[in-house]
N, C-alpha and C positions, 0 to 999 in steps of 0.2 A: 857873516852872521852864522853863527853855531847852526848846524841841521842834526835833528833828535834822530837817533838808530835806537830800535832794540829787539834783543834776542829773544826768544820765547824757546826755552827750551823742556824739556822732558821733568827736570824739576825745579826750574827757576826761570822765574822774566826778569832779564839785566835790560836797564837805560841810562843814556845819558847823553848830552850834546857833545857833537862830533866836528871839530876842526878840521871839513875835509882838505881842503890844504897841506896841514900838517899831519893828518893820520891820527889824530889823538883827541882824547878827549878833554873839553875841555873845563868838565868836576866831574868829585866823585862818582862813579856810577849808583847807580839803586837795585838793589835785587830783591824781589818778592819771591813768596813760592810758588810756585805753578799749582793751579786748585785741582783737588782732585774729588769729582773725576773733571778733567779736563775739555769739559765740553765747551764752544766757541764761545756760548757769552760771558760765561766765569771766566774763560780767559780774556775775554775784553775790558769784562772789569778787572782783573789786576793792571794789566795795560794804562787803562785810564786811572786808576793810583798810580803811576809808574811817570805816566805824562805830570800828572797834576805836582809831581817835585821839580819839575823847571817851565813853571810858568811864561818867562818868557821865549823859552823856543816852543811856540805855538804857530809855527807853517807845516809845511807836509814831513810824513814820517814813514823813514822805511822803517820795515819791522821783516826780521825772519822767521823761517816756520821749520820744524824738521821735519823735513817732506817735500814731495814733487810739487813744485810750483812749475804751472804752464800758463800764460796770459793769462794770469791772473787767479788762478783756480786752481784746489787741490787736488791733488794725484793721489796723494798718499799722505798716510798722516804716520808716523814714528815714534812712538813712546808719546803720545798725546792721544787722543779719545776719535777713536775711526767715525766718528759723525763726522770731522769736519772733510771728509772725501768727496770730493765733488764740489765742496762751495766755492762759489767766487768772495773769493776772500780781499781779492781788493778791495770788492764793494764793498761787503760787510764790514768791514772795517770803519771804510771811508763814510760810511754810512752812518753807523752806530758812534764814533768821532768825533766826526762834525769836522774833518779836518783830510785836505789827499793822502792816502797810505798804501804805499806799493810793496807788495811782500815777494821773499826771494827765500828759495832754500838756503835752511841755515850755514852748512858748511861753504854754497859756492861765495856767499857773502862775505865770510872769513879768509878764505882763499883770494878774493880778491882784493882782499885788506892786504894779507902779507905780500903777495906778490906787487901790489905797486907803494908799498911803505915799510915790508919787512923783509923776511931772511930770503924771500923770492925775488926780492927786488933784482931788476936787469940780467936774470936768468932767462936763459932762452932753451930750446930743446922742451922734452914735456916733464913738469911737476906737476908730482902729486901732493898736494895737502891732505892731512888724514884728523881730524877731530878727535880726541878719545873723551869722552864724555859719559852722559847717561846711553846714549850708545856712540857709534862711530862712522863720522861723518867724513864725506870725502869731495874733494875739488881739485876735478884733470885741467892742466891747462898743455895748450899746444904752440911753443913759440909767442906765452903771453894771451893767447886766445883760451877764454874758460869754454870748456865741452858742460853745459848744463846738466842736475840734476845726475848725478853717477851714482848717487848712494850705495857705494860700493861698501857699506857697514853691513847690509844684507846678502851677500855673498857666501856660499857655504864653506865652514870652517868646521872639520871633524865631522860632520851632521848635525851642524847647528848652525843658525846664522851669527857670523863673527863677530856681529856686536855683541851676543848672548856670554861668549867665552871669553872676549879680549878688551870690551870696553873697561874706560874707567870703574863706574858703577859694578861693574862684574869683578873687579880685583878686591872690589869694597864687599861685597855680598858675598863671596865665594873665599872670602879672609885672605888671601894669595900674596905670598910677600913681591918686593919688586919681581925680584930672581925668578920667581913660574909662574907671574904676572907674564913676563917681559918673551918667557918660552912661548907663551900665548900669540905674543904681541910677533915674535920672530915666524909663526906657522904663516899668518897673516899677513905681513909685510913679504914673505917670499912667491905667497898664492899672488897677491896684486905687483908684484913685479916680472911674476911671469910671465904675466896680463898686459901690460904697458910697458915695460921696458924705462922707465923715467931715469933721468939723468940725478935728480933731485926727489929726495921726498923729505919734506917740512912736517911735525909732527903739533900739532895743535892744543886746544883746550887748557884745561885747569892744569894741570898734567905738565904742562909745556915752560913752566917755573920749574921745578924740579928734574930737570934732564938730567943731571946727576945719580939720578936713582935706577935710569931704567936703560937712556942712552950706550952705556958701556956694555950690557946684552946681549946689545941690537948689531946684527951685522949680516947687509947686504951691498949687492955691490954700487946701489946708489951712493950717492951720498945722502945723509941722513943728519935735520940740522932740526932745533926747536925753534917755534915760532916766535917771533919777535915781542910780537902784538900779545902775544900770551891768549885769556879769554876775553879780551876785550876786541878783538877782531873782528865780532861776528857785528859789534853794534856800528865798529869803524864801516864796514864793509855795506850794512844796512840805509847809515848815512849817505853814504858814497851813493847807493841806486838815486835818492832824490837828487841829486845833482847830476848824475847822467842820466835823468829825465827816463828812468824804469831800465835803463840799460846796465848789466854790471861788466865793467871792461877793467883789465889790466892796466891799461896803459896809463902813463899820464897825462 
């Protein structure tokens, strides 16, 4: 039976049932906008519009959050409204629902969509996933083992945090063609390979359809591949926690 993922991000809640078996979805997704300002229970009501278009996958649902997710509670909140810091967001969820909801930072969720159904599959040694989005989101893995919560989008880049100069959203506001978009994107990618050493880095999000535009730029000595999943990763990936029972693992 199909299990409901969905993404809550900076400026949209994407859903849809998720064939975790196959990695894919199995309709269209839905995407609403993220309310602004984005406080918990505006966003729980877009959530429950979001649920209410596929009636029958009414069991538990993962949902991501951008931000430190620890048992269950937020660390941090990312382009979303610093109230929800500190909440038990499982509860709240599960609560305000009427249904189990286990939430997981948005990138490691994506990350471990592509690595057991996309361009990470059966890669061993450490990958990096990188989200470029409304900001930029990041998932370590080690020999298939994800290292939680890295948010390595907040990292200083010039004196700024590098989501601010090299996200998606920042090429869109800052009018930047691919070309000194992608100078952005090449600062960044050489700061976090420093850092890690990765055999692999997977490049994520909306973004990750058009590797043609930014890819040919980019050059480090990983390899460097777009994600498979595309932005549908993160709801794959959010499904996937309800069937590993709040655990999000690699493997198959």
């Amino acid at each position: 039976m199909p299990v409901m993922g969905i993404d809550i991000g900076g400026t949209g809640i994407k859903g849809a049932p998720v064939d975790t078996e196959a990695g894919r979805l199995t309709h269209e997704r839905v995407r609403l906008l993220t309310p602004e300002p984005s406080e918990p229970q505006a966003v729980i009501g877009v959530v429950r519009e979001v649920l209410a278009q596929f009636p029958d996958a009414d069991g538990p649902v993962g949902i991501t959050f951008p931000g430190v997710i620890k048992n269950g509670i937020a660390r941090s909140a990312a382009n979303v409204d610093k109230s929800w810091i500190d909440l038990d967001v499982d509860a709240l969820f599960t609560a305000t629902l009427g249904r189990p909801v286990t939430m997981v930072n948005d990138a490691d969720a994506a990350g471990v969509a592509e690595m057991r159904f996309g361009a990470g599959r059966g890669h061993k040694g450490t990958v990096l996933m990188l989200t470029f989005g409304t900001g930029i989101g990041s998932a370590l893995f080690v020999d298939g083992r994800l290292v939680p919560n890295t948010e390595l989008g907040h990292l200083e880049l010039n004196g700024h945090e590098a989501e601010h100069r090299a996200s998606a959203v920042a090429r869109e506001t800052h009018d930047l063609s691919w070309e000194k978009w992608s100078a952005r994107v090449q600062d960044y990618l050489r700061h976090v390979e420093m850092l890690f050493s990765p055999s692999l880095v997977i490049i994520g999000g909306g973004i990750s359809k058009k590797p043609e535009k930014f890819i040919p730029y980019l050059k480090i000595r990983a390899d460097l591949v777009p994600a498979t999943l595309h932005n549908d990763a993160g709801i794959v990936g959010a499904a996937m926690l309800v069937i590993d029972e709040g655990r999000l693992t690699a493997g198959g």
